[in-house]
C-alpha positions as CSV (number, residue, x, y, z in Angstrom):
1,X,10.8,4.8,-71.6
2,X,11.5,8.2,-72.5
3,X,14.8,10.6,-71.7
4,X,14.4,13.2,-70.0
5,X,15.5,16.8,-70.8
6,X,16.7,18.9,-67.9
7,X,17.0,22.3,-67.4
8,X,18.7,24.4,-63.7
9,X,16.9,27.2,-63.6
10,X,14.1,29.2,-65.7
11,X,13.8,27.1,-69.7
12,X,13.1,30.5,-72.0
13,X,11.4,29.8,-74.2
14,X,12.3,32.0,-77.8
15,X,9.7,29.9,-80.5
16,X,7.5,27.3,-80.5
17,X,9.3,24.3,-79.0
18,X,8.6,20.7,-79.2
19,X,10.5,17.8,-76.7
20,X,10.8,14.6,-77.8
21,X,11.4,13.5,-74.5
22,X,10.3,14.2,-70.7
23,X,10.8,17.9,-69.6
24,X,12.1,18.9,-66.1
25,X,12.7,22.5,-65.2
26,X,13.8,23.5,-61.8
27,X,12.4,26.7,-62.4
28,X,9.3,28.3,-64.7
29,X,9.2,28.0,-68.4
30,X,8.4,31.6,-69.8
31,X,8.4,33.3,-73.3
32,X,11.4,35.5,-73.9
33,X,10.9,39.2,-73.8
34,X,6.8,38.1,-72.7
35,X,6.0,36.4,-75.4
36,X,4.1,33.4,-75.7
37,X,5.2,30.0,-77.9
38,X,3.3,26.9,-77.9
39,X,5.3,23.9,-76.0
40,X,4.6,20.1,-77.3
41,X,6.1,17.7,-74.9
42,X,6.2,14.0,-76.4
43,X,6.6,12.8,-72.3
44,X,5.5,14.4,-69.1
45,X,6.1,18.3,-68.1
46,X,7.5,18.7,-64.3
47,X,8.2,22.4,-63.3
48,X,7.3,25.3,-61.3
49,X,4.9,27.4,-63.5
50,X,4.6,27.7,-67.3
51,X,3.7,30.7,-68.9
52,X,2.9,29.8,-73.1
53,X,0.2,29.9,-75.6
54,X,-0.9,26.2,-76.2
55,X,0.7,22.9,-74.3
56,X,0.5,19.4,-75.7
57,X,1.7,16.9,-73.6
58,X,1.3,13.4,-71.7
59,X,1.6,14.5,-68.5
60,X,2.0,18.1,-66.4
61,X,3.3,18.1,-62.9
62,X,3.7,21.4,-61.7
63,X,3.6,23.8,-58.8
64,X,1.2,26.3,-60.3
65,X,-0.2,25.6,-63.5
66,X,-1.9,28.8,-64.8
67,X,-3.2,29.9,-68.4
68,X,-3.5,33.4,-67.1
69,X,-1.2,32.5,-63.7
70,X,-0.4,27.7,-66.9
71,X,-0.3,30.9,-68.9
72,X,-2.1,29.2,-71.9
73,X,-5.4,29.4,-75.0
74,X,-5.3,25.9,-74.4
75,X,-4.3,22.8,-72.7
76,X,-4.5,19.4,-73.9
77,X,-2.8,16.9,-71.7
78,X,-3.1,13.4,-70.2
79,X,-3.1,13.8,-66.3
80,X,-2.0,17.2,-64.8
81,X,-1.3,18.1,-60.9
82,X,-1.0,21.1,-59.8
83,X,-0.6,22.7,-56.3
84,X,-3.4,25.6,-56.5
85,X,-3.9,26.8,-59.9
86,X,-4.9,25.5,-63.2
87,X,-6.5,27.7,-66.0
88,X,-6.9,27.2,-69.9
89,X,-8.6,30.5,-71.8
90,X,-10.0,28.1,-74.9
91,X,-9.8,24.6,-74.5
92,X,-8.8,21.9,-71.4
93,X,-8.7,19.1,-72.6
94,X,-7.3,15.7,-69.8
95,X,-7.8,12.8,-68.7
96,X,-7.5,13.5,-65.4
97,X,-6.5,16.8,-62.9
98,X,-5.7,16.7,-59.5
99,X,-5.2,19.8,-57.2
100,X,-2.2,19.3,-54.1
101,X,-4.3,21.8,-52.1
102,X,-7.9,21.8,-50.6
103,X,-8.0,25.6,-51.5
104,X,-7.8,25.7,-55.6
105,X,-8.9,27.1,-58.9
106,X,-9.3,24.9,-62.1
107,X,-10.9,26.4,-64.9
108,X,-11.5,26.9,-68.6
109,X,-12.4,30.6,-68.8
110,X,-14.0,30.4,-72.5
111,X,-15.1,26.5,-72.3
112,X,-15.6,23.6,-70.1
113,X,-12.8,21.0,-69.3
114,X,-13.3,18.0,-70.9
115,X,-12.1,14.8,-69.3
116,X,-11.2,12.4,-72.5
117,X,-12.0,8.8,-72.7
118,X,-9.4,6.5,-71.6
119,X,-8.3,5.0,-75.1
120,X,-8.5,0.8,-75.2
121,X,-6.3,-1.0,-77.5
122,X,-6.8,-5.1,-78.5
123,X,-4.6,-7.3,-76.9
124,X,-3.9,-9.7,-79.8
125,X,-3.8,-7.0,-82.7
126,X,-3.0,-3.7,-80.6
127,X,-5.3,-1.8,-82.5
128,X,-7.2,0.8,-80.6
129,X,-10.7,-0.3,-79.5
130,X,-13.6,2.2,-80.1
């Protein structure tokens, strides 16, 4: 099980950041000065809105996730929720995405979102299974 890192308040963001652990942010994770970092998160993401260039991540739960609104070129996660929007510019890359509200946008401006194969491992050699 992974710790989790928590921030009160707005995480600012001044370079590109990486989390070993799970990320939660009461309020919005933003680039200082309006700048844009890329954000790896080896865990899952939960926050209000992010506002970054790329995210890598297990998992996003978020209010608004907006790449233009998660402000990102590209998202590659495992599962995200989000309550209305979700937009990549490049790439969107999950396994799966689920909206909180009937009314949504989820989109990959420049691409289409892939949904990625759930990965199968052996259960004697825990290998991965292709």
């Amino acid at each position: 099980m992974n710790n989790k890192k928590v921030y009160q308040g707005d995480l600012i963001l001044e370079k590109d950041t990486v989390f070993e652990e799970d990320l939660k942010v009461d309020g919005s994770i933003i680039g200082k000065d309006g700048n844009r970092y890329n954000l790896t998160v080896k865990g899952n993401i939960n926050c209000r809105n992010i506002d970054c260039r790329n995210i890598d991540c297990e998992d996003i739960d978020c209010e608004d996730i907006n790449c233009g609104d998660i402000d990102c070129w590209n998202i590659d996660c495992e599962d995200i929720n989000f309550y209305a929007i979700c937009i990549a510019y490049q790439t969107f890359k999950c396994k799966s995405w689920k909206a909180k509200r009937d009314n949504f946008i989820c989109k990959c401006l420049d691409g289409e979102i892939e949904i990625k194969e759930e990965k199968k491992f052996c259960d004697k050699c825990g290998s991965e299974l292709k």
